[in-house]
N, C-alpha and C positions, 0 to 999 in steps of 0.2 A: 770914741774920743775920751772917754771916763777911764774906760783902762791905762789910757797913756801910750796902747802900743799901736805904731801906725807906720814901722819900718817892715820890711819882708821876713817872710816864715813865722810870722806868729801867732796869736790865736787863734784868728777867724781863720787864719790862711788854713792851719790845722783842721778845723772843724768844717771847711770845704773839702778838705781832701778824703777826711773820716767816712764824712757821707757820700761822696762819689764811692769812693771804698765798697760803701755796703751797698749804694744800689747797684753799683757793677759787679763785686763779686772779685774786682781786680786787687791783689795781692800790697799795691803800693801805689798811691795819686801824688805827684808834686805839683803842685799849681805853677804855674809861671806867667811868665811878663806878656808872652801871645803864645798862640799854634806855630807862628814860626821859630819861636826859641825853643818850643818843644820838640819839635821838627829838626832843629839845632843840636841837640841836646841828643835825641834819638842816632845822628848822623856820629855823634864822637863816642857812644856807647858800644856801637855795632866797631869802631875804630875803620870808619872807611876811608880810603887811603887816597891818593893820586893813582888811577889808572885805575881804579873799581868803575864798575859799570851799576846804577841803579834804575832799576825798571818803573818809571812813570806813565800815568795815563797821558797823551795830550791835550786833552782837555781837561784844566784843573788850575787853580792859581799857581803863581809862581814860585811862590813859598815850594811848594810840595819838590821841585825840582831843588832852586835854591838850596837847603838847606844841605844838599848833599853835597853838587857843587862847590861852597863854601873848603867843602874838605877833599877839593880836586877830586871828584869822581865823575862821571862822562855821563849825563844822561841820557835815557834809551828811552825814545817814548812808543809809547802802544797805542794803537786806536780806541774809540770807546765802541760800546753797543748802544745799536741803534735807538734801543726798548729805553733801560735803565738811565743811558748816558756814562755805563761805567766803562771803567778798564774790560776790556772783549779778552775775558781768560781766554778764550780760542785761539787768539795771537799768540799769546804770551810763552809759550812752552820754546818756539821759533828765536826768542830774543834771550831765552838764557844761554849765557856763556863761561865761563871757567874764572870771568872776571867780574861776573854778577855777584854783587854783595847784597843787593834789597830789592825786594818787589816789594812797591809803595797803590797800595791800591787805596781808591778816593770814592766815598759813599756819599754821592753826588746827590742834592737835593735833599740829603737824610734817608736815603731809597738805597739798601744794604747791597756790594758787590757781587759776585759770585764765589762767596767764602772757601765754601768745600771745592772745589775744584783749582781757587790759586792754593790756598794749603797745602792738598794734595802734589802740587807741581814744585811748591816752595820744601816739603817735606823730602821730594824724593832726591832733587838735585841739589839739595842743603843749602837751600839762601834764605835769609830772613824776611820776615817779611814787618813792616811798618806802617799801622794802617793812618791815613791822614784822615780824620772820624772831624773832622771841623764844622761838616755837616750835620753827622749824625746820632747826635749825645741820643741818650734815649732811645735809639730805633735796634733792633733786631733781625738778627738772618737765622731764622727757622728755630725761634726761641730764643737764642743768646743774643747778650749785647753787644752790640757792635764795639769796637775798640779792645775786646778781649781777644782776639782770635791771634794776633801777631804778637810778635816777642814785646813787641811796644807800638804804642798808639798816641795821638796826638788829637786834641778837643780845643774848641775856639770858643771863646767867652767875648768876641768881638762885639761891636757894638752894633751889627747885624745879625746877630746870631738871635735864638729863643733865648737864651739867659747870656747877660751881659755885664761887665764892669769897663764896661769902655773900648779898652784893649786888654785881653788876658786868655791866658791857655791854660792844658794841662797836660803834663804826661805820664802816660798809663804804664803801668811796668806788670808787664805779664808774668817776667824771668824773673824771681826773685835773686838770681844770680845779678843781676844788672842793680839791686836798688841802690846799694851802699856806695856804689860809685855814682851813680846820679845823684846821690847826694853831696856828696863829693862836687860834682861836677857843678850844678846849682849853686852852691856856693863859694865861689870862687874858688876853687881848688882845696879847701880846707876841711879836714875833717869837724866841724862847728857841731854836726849832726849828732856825730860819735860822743862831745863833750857837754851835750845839753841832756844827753841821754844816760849822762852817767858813768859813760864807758871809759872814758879817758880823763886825766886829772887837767890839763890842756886842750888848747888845739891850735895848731898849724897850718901849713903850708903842705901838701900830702901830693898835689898831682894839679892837672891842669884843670880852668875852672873859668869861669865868669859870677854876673849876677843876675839870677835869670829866677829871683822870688819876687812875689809884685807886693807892692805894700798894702798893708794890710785893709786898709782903708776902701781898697777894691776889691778885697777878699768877704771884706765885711757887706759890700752892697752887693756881691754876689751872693754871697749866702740868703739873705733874706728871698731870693728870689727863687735858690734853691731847693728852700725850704716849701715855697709855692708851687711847686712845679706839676703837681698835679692841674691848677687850675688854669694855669699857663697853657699845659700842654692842649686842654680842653678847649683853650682859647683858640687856639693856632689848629686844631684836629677841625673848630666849625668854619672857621677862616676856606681851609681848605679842602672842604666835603663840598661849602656852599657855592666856590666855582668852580668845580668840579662835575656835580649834578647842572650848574646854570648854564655852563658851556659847552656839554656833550654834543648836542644835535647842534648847536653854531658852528662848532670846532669841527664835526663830521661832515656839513655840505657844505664845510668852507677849505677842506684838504689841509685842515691846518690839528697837528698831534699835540696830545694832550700825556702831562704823566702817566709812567706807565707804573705801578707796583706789583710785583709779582706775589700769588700767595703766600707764599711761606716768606714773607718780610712785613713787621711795621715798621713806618715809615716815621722819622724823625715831625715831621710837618713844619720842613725848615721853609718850605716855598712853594709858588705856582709857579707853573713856567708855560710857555707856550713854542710851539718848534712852527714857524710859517710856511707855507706852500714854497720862498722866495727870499731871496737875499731885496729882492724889492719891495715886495712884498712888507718887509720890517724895516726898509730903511723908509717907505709912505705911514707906516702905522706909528709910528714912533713919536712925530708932530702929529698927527692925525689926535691921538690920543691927549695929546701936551695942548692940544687945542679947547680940548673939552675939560679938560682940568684933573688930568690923568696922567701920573708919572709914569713911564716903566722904562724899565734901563736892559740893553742885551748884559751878557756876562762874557766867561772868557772868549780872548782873543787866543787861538789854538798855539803852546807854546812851541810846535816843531817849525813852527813859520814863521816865529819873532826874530826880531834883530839875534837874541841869544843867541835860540834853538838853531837854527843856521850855522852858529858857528859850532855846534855840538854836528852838524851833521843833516840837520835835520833838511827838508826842501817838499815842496808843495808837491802834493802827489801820495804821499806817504801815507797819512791820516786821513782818509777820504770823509769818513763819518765826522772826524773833530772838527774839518776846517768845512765843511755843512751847517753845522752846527752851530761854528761861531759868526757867519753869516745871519743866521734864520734863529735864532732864539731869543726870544721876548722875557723877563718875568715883569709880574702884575704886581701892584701893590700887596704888600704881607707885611703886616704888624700888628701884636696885640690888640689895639686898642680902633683894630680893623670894624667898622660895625656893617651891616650887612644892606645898609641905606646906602654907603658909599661902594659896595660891593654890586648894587645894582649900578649904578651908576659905570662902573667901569665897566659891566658887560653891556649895556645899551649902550657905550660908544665902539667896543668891540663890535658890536651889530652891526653898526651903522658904518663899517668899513667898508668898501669895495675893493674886492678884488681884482 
């Protein structure tokens, strides 16, 4: 507030994106207003058209499809795996076609996709790939960070997320071919970028654009936090060891699955989740839970079978594993300031469920 600046792009926004920069290693960060305008943003960079086809998981928020959509392109959705909850690269090779512009893979729970092998698929039939990382800032597939691996990447600062300013994104720019015009595009169409930077004695009206830089004021309470993020992350890693170790043998004689992480991935520690034996199973545990003083909420509702997705094509049947899923999936309370008194608590009333 001492500096005076509290509109979009400017110091802190800077000095958020500096440091994402260096912990990822990625080429260019523009901060934006959420994951869905970066998402946004991602969809007119690639220039995807009317009658493009973009490869989505079905189970994922809406945004991920949305943002393609927006620029008439036809979503295709993919089922997920079982284990992860990801995008099932095993489908995926079967759904590219000659109108495929993007495979949009989503690093569910912070728990990284199956990187090397969509790559490999997106490499040889030449479609880009966009990773939706909303989950998984900080988390890793076989060393590298997630959000590096596709031509662009998209990061949620929501106010569910491990680091937060309320509502806010970011987007990753792999290609350094794509920066100048995302900057461009970020600010309303105007090269602003080029003429702060020296380059130009002006600046205009250059191409098409919006306002998709968040004020600074949320860049600046994001920072602070990302300046923390060691102890955050420390936060959220005992959060989610401690039900993880408390729930095993509950979780095993009670048929009900617990995350899965595969070795060669850390895991973001965006969440618990729980998969029930039963679509009844979770629609009794749900007050069961609300009665002992116990929030938990299911998550997506599988988009091949929303009002949308229908009219994209989509129809029950399709997605076997997503619309499972969105039946039977629990998560448990997760927030920093989670303590492990309240953590028993919510597994003594998971106990005390019947099945």
């Amino acid at each position: 507030m001492r500096i005076g600046q509290i509109g979009g792009g400017q110091a802190f926004t800077g000095k958020c994106q500096a440091l994402i920069e260096g912990l990822l290693g990625v080429p260019k960060v523009l901060l934006t207003t959420s994951c869905t305008h970066a998402l946004e943003m991602a969809a007119h960079l690639l220039d995807v058209r009317p009658g493009d086809e973009v490869i989505v998981p079905a189970f994922t928020f809406v945004s991920t499809a949305n943002a393609f959509v927006l620029r008439g392109a036809r979503p295709i959705f993919v089922d997920v795996r079982p284990d992860t909850l990801n995008m099932d690269e095993r489908r995926l090779e079967r759904l590219v076609t000659a109108r495929t512009r993007a495979i949009v893979p989503v690093h569910y729970a912070g728990v990284a996709c199956e990187m090397s092998a969509i790559m490999e698929i997106a490499a040889r039939r030449g479609v880009a790939v966009v990773e939706d990382n909303a989950h998984g800032f900080l988390g890793r597939y076989q060393g590298k960070p997630l959000g590096t691996f596709g031509a662009l990447a998209a990061l949620s600062f929501h106010e569910t997320k491990n680091f937060t300013c309320g509502e806010g994104g970011a987007l990753l720019l792999n290609d350094p071919r794509l920066v100048e015009r995302a900057e461009i595009l970020r600010d309303k169409g105007t090269d602003r970028a080029r003429f702060l930077q020296g380059r130009v004695d002006k600046y205009t009206w250059v191409d098409v654009g919006s306002s998709y830089a968040p004020s600074d004021i949320l860049a600046a309470f994001l920072c602070g936090q990302l300046e923390r993020r060691t102890a955050i992350q420390r936060k959220r890693r005992r959060i989610w060891e401690f039900y993880h170790a408390r729930l095993a043998a509950w979780a095993e004689r009670s048929g009900v699955r617990v995350p899965t992480v595969p070795a060669d991935r850390e895991q973001a520690y965006h969440m618990y989740y729980l998969v029930l034996p039963s679509a009844d199973a979770r629609r009794r545990m749900i007050p069961h839970l609300e009665r002992r003083g116990v929030a938990s909420v299911f998550h997506y509702s599988p988009l091949h079978v929303s009002p949308m997705g229908r009219k994209f094509g989509g129809k029950p049947g399709d997605c076997p594993v997503a619309e499972s899923l969105g039946a039977r999936l629990l998560r448990l309370p997760f927030f920093n300031a989670l303590t492990e008194r309240a953590q028993e608590s919510v597994v003594s009333a998971l106990e005390a469920f019947e099945f």
